[in-house]
N, C-alpha and C positions, 0 to 999 in steps of 0.2 A: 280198219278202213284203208283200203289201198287201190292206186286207179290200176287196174290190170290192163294188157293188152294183147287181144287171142284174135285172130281173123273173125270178121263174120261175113255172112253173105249179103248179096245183093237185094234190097228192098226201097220203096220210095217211099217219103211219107208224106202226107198229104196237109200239114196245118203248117206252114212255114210261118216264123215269129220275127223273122228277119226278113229285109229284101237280100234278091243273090247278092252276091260279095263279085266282082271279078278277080278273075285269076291273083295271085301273089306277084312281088318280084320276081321269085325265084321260079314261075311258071306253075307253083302249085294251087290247087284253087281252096279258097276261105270257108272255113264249114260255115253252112248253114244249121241253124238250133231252132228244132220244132218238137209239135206237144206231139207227144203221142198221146194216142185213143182205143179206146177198149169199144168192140173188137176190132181187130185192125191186122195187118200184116207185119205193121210198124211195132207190133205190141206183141206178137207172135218171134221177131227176131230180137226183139230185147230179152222178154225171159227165155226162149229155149235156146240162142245162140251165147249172146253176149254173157247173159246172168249164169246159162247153167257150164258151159264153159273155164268159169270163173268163181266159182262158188264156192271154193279153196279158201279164195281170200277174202272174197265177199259174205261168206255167211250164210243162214238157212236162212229164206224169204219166202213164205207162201205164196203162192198165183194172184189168190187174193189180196196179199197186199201191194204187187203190181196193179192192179185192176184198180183199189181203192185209189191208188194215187194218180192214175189217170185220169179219173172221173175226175179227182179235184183240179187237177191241171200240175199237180208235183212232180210228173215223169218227162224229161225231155231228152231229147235224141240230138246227137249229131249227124248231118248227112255229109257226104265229100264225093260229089258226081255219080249221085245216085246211088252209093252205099252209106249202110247206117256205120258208122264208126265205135260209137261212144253212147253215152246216155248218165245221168245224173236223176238221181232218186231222192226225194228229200222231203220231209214235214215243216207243219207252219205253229210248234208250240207256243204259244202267250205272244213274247214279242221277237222274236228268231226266229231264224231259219236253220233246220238240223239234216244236215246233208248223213243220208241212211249211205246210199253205192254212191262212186264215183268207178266208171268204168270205162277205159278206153280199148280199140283193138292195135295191137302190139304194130302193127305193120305202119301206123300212123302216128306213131310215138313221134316227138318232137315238133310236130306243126301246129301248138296251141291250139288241142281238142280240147283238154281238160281246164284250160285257162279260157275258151271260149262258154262252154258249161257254164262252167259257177259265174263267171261276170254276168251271165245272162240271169242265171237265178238272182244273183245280186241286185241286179238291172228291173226285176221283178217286182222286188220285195227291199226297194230303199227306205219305205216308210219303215222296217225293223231294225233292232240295234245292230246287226250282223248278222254271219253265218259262225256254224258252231261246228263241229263233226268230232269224232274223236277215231285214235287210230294208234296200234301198238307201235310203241317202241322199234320195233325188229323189224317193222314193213320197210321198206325202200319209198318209201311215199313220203317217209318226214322230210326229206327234202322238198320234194314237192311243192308243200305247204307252204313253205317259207315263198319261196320263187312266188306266191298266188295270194300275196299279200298277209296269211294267215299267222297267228303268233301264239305260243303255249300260255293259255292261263291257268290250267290245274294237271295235275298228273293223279293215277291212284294204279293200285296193283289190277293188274290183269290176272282172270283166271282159266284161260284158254292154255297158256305156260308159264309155270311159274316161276314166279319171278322175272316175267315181263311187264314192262308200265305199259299203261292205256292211255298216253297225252293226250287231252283235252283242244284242238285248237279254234280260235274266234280269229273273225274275218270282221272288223269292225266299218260298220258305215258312213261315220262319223259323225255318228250322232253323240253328243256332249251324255252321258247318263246320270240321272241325277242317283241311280239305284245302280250297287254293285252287281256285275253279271256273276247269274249263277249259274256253271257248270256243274254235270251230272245232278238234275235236280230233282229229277227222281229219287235217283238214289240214296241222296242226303234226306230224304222223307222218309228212309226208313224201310222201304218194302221187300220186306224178307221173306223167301222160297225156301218152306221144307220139305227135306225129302224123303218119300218110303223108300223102306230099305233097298226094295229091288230096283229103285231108280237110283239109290247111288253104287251100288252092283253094275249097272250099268254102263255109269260111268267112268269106275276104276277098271273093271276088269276087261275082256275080252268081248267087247258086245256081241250078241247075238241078232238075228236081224231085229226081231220084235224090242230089242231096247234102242237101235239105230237112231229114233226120234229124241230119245235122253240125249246123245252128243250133244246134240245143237243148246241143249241149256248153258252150256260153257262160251257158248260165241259170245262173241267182245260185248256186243251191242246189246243181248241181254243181260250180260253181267253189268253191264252200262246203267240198265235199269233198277235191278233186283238185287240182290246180296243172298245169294246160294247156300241153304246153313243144311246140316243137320242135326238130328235131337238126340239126347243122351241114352233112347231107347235104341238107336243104330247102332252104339257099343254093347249094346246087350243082344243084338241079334248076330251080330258078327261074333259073337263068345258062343252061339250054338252052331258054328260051321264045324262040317265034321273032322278036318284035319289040324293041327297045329302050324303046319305053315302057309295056308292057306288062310286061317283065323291073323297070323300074325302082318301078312301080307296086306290083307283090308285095314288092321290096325293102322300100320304105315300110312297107306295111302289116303287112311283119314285125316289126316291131319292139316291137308290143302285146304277142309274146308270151315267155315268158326263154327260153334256149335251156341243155339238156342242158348241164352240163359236164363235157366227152369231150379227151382227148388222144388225138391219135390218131398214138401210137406203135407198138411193136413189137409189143407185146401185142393193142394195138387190133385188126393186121393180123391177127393168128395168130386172135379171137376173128372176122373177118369168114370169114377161111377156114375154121372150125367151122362157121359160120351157111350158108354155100354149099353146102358138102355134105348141113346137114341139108335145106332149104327152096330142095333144085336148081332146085325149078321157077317161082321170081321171080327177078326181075331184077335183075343187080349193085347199082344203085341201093338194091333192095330189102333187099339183106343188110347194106349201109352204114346205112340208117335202122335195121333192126335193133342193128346192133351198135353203134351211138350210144347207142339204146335200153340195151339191155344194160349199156355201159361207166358211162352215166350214170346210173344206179339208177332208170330209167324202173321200174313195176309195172306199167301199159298200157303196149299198143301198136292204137294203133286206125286203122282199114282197111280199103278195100273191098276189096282183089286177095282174090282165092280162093285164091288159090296157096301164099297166106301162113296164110289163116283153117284150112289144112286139115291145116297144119301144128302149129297151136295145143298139140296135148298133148307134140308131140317139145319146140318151146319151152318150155312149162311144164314140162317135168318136168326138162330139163338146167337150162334160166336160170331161170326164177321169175318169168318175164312171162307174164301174160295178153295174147292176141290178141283182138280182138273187134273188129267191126263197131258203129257208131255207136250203131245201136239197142239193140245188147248190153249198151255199155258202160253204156247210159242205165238199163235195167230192172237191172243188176247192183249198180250206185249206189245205185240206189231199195232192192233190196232189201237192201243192206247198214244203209243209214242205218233201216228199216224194223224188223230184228230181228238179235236177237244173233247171232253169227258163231259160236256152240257150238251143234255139234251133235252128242251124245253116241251119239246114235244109229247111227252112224258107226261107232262105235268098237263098239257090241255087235256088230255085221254081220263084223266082223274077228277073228281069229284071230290074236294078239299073241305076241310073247315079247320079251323083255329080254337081252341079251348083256352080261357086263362087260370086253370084249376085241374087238381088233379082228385079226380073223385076215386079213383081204387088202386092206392099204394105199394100193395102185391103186383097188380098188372101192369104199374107205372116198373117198377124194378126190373121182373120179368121182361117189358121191353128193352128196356133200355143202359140194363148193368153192363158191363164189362167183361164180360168172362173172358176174353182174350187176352187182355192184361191183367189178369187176376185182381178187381177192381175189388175190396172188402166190401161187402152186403151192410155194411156200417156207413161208409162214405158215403153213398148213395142218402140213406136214410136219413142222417145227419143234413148236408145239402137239403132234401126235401123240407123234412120238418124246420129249419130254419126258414125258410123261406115262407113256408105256412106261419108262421109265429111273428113275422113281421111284414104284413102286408101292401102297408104305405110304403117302405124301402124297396120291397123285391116282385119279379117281375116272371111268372110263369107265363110259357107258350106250350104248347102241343099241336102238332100239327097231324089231325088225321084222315083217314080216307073215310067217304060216307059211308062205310060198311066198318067204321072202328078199326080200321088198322091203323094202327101208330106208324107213323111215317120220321116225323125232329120232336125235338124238342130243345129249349133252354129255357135256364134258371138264370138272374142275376140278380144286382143291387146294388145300389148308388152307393158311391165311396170317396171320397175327395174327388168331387166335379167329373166323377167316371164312372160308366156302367162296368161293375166287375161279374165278371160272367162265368162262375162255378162249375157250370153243365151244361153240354152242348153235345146232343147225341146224335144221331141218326141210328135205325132199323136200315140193315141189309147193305150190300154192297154194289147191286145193279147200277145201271143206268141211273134207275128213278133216284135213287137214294142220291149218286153224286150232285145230281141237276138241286133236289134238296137241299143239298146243304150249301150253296150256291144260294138260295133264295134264303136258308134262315141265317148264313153269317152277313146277308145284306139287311135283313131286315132287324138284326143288332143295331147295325152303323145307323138304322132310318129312329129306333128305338132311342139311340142315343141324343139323336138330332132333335126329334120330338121334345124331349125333356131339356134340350138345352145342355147337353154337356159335353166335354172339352174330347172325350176317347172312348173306346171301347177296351176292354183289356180284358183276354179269354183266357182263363185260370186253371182251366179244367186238365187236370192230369192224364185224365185217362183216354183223348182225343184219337179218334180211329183215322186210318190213311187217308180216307175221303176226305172228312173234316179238316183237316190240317189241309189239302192240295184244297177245297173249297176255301180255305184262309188267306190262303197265297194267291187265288185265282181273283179274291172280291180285294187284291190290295193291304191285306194287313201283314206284318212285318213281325218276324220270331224272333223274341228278345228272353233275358234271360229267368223271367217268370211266366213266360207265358207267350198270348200273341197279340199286336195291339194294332188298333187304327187310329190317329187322331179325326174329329169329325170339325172338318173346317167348313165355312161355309162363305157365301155374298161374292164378290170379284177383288182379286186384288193385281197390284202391277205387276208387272214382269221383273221387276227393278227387286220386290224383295226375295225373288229367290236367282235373279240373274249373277251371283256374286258371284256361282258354285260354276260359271262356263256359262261359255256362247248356246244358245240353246234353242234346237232347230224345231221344230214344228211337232213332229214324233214324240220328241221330249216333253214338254208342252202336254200333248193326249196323252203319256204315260202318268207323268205327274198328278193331273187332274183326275185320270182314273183312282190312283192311289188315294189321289184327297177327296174323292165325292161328298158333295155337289159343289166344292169351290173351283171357280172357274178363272182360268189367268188372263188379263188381257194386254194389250202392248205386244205381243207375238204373233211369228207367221201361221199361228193356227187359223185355217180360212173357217169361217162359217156361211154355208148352203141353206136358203132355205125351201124344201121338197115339197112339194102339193101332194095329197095323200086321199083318195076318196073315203066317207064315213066308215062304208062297211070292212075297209082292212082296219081302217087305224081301232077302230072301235075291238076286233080283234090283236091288233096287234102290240095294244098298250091304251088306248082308250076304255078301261075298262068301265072307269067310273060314268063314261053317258051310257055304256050299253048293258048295266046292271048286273058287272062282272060275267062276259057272252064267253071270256078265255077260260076261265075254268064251271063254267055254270053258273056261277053266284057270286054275290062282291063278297072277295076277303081279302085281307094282305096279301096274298099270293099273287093276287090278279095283274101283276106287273113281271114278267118276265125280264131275266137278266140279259138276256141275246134275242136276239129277230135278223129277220133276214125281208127283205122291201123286192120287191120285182117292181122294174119301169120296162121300157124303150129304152135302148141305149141311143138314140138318137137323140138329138138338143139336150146333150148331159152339160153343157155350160164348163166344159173341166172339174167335171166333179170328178175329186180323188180324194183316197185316205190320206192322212188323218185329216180330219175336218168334224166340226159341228153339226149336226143338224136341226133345225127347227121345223116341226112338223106342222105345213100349212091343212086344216082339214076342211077342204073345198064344200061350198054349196049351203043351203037351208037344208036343217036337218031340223027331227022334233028337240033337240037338245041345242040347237045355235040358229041365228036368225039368219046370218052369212058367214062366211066362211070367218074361220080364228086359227092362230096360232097356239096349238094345246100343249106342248111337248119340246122338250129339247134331248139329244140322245147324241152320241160319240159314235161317228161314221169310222169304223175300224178298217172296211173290208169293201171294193169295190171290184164285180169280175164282168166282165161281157163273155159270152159263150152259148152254146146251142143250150134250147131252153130244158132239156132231158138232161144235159147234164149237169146243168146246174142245179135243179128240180134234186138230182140224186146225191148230187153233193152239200146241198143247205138242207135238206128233208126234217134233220133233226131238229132244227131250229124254226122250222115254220109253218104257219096255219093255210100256204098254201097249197091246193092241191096241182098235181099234175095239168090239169085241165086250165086252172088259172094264169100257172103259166107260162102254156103255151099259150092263151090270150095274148099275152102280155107282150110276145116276139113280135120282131118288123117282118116283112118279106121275105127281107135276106135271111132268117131263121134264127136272129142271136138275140139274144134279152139282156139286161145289166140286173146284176144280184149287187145288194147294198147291206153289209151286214153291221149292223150296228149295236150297240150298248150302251151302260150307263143311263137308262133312258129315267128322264123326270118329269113327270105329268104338271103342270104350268098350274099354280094355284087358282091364278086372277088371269083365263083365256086371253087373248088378244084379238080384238075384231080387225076385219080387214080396214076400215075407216078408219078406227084407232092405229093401225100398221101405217097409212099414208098419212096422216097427220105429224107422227111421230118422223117420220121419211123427211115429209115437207120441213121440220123445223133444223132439221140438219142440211138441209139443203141437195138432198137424191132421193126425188119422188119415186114412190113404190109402185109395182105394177102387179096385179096377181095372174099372172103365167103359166101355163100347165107345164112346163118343163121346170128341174131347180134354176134358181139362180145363187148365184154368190152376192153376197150382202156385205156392207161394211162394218167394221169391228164395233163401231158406235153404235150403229141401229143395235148390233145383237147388245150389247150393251144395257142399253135402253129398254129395251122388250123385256129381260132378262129381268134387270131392276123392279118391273112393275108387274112382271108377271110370277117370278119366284116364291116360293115362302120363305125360301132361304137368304132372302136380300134383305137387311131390315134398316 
């Protein structure tokens, strides 16, 4: 990462986020910092001037991942009297901001472009703990960083040149964290890229145009991500090159990269004779790099042969490796590190049910072993049949599609006042799977809670990369058996965790996230409460009056971990993240006489914007269609997106009578409103206590 500076040309952009600045002292004028939009002029001189320009130091970036970050609102521009200067490109992972370019043009160096930038992203995005970026050693930009408030919290080897660091730096917001920031957290999860031969031919030697697209594996920001390995069959391919110093040359220059570690035993052998019959048509060679891959807990496999790419879903859906071509792997990274890996959306298109039994043990293995970590066909068995042998302790799930595809599963059983959770799988790697396991590592914690017990503790050895990032995404914390959540519940002060620092509001929703469903009170977390018509909420989490309408049918599932609310941005009352929400759900319905308070859910995410693009930026997350809305927009053409979490369906409803009663005895009678209002910490309080199951 480094801010570059290259002329560009003359464009205006159209979404100004600032009012003008007048001129400086020094007679020079104040940039202005506005979004750019896809398509646009303004989005036309970011990537073909500025980005490609500059691409030296910035990196390989696909078009579309410019595009994608428009849409969401992460690309923003500097203007300086009608020319673009500058511009700043960045993601919104968990709870950070990870600045991807920072880029300025050379000729405006010195007049706080790049410190106008990030204060604006900052200015954005205060409810996060910081901004994050990381950037070599050897750029001229580590000064930079310092000057723009930034500080080094991790370092690790770069593999663009070696033996350059990759410094980590964080721009902290000040918020007190009650949770240590993790840098590079992808890649401390583990997910390692192997490679075929001829992609790392590519990379040591002289490329040719057709390997040109391999470079790009080496930039910072994928290395940031991934961990670049080769397999022990790459020294056996480079022992059949035809000359002696040529074979001795690739030896050298392998040594930059770690290599898989694979024994290649019995098992090895028996997983390459699986791998041959699925993917007959590569080459022995080919099924060795495979089952390298495999043995070694590879997640890529990257490659040009066809033979292999066309095989992709038979590998994904027995091992749990992605196949893909250079350029795949590079747009797939982008858009990983670009937006959440949940996509609920997924899961309304599906047709669910829940099994608590496994009626055919062959095809329970078949789903769900390990072949990627060379998981023994014993451990598996073992796990199963104990859990059949004690049925009052232990606790089977299966989660499948109405056409018998296995989708999760877990196994546990109570252990000293803990759900100990042996097996926890997922089928496949897509979309669907991630969002999956996201809904079975929450419905552990809802499992635990149900029985009354103190934790969750996930034991399972053989946990694929989803699994473990669904672990870390629902709040559980990697200790050194395993992975655990405590399951708190009811309201407690702010006074028993306020010891740890002053603690802002952010703080507060991060906390409470991690401890679902206990809720902190005595803090500036505001709670709103939102009027919501039957027919969304009833989609949107109301599943239990509309006879499970989100997935077809009531099952545990029928509760989604994310949603996204379309209003008016008009009479928002100061609604902003982080805050509460209680879902008011207006009117007589055949399921309530007048309106109740059904819901309470964590307001993450609040945006106004024209209603297409926010429509294309929430899509994944919501049962709205296009056509909704645009209902939903005022005049002037902009809508408020509310994207929320955490949500918990209210045991004991709240009627609106019972809500003004409750108002009245505290003394700030209630009114029901079609816009939110902000509510005082007692009502929610109150409401909470009588309508929870978690309050006792």
């Amino acid at each position: 990462m480094s801010p570059v500076y290259q002329p560009a040309h003359l464009h205006r952009l159209t979404k100004p986020l600032m009012n003008s600045n007048p001129a400086s002292p020094t007679g020079q004028s104040e940039p202005h910092i506005l979004e750019v939009s896809h398509p646009g002029p303004e989005f036309d001189t970011v990537v073909n001037e500025l980005w490609k320009q500059n691409s030296r130091w910035l990196g390989f970036m696909p078009t579309s991942g410019f595009r994608d970050r428009a849409e969401r609102g992460t690309l923003l521009a500097a203007q300086i009297d009608d020319r673009i200067v500058g511009y700043v490109l960045f993601d919104l992972p968990r709870d950070v901001v990870k600045i991807v370019h920072l880029c300025v043009d050379t000729s405006y160096r010195g007049r706080g472009i790049a410190r106008s930038l990030v204060d604006k992203v900052g200015d954005r995005h205060q409810d996060r703990r910081g901004i994050e970026l990381a950037c070599r050693e050897d750029y001229g930009a580590n000064t930079l960083w310092r000057k723009l408030g930034f500080a080094i919290i991790a370092e690790r080897p770069g593999r663009s040149q070696r033996g350059t660091l990759l410094k980590i730096w964080f721009r902290n917001h000040g918020h007190y964290s009650l949770f240590t920031p993790v840098a590079d957290d992808t890649a401390q999860l583990g997910t390692l890229v192997a490679l075929d031969f001829n992609i790392v031919l590519d990379l040591v030697e002289e490329a040719a145009p057709r390997g040109l697209p391999s470079q790009h594996l080496l930039d910072d920001w994928v290395t940031q991500m991934v961990d670049i390995c080769i397999t022990d069959e790459t020294y056996h391919e480079a022992a059949q090159l035809p000359t002696l110093e040529r074979r001795n040359d690739i030896r050298n220059q392998l040594e930059q990269f770690p290599r898989l570690p694979v024994s290649r035993d019995q098992r090895w052998h028996k997983l390459v004779s699986t791998v041959s019959a699925l993917v007959s048509r590569a080459q022995d060679s080919d099924h060795r790099h495979l089952a390298d891959t495999i043995a070694g807990g590879g997640y890529y496999f990257v490659t040009r042969d066809q033979a292999i790419i066309d095989c992709s879903d038979i590998l994904a859906n027995r091992f749990g490796i992605s196949v893909l071509s250079p350029q795949q792997l590079i747009v797939t990274l982008d858009s990983i590190r670009s937006e959440d890996r949940y996509e609920p959306r997924q899961l309304n298109a599906t047709m669910l049910r829940v099994e608590y039994t496994i009626d055919d043990e062959r095809s329970f293995i078949d789903d769900f072993q390990n072949y990627g970590q060379s998981e023994p066909h014993s451990n598996l068995v073992g796990i199963i049949r104990e859990a059949q042998a004690t049925p009052d302790l232990s606790g089977i799930t299966v989660v499948q599609t109405d056409s018998n595809q296995a989708l999760a599963t877990s196994i546990s059983h109570i252990e000293n006042h803990s759900l100990i959770v042996p097996l926890l799988r997922l089928v496949g790697t897509d979309r669907l799977s991630e969002t999956m396991g996201r809904q079975i590592c929450f419905l552990l914690r809802d499992q635990a809670l149900q029985k009354g017990l103190g934790s969750v503790l996930v034991t399972d050895q053989y946990l694929s990369l989803s699994l473990r990032r669904a672990l870390e995404d629902e709040g559980y914390l990697q200790i050194s058996n395993g992975w655990r959540c405590d399951t708190r519940v009811g309201l407690i002060p702010i006074s028993e965790i306020a010891d740890r620092g002053n603690l802002t509001a952010s703080d507060i929703a991060l906390y409470e996230h991690q401890n679902w469903p206990l809720k902190v009170v005595g803090s500036d977390l505001r709670t709103f409460v939102i009027p919501i018509r039957p027919a969304f909420s009833e989609q949107l989490f109301d599943t239990h009056s509309a006879e499970g309408t989100l997935f077809g049918r009531s099952t545990e599932l029928g509760m989604s971990r994310e949603h996204v609310y379309y209003r008016s941005w008009r009479n928002s009352q100061g609604l902003a993240s982080p805050a509460r929400i209680l879902w008011y759900v207006s009117g007589a319905t055949v399921y309530q006489s007048e309106g109740h308070i059904r819901a309470v859910s964590q307001l993450a995410e609040v945006q106004v914007d024209r209603p297409l693009t926010l429509h294309r930026r929430f899509a994944r997350l919501g049962v709205y269609t296009r056509d909704d809305v645009m209902k939903t927009s005022a005049r002037e053409g902009r809508v408020m997106a509310l994207r929320f979490v955490d949500t918990e369906l209210l045991e004991a409803p709240v009627s609106l009578n019972k809500i003004r009663e409750m108002s009245e005895r505290i003394g700030k009678p209630f009114v029901a409103l079609p816009s939110p209002q902000k509510v005082s910490e007692q009502l929610f309080a109150t409401i909470y206590e009588r309508a929870s199951r978690y309050v006792t």
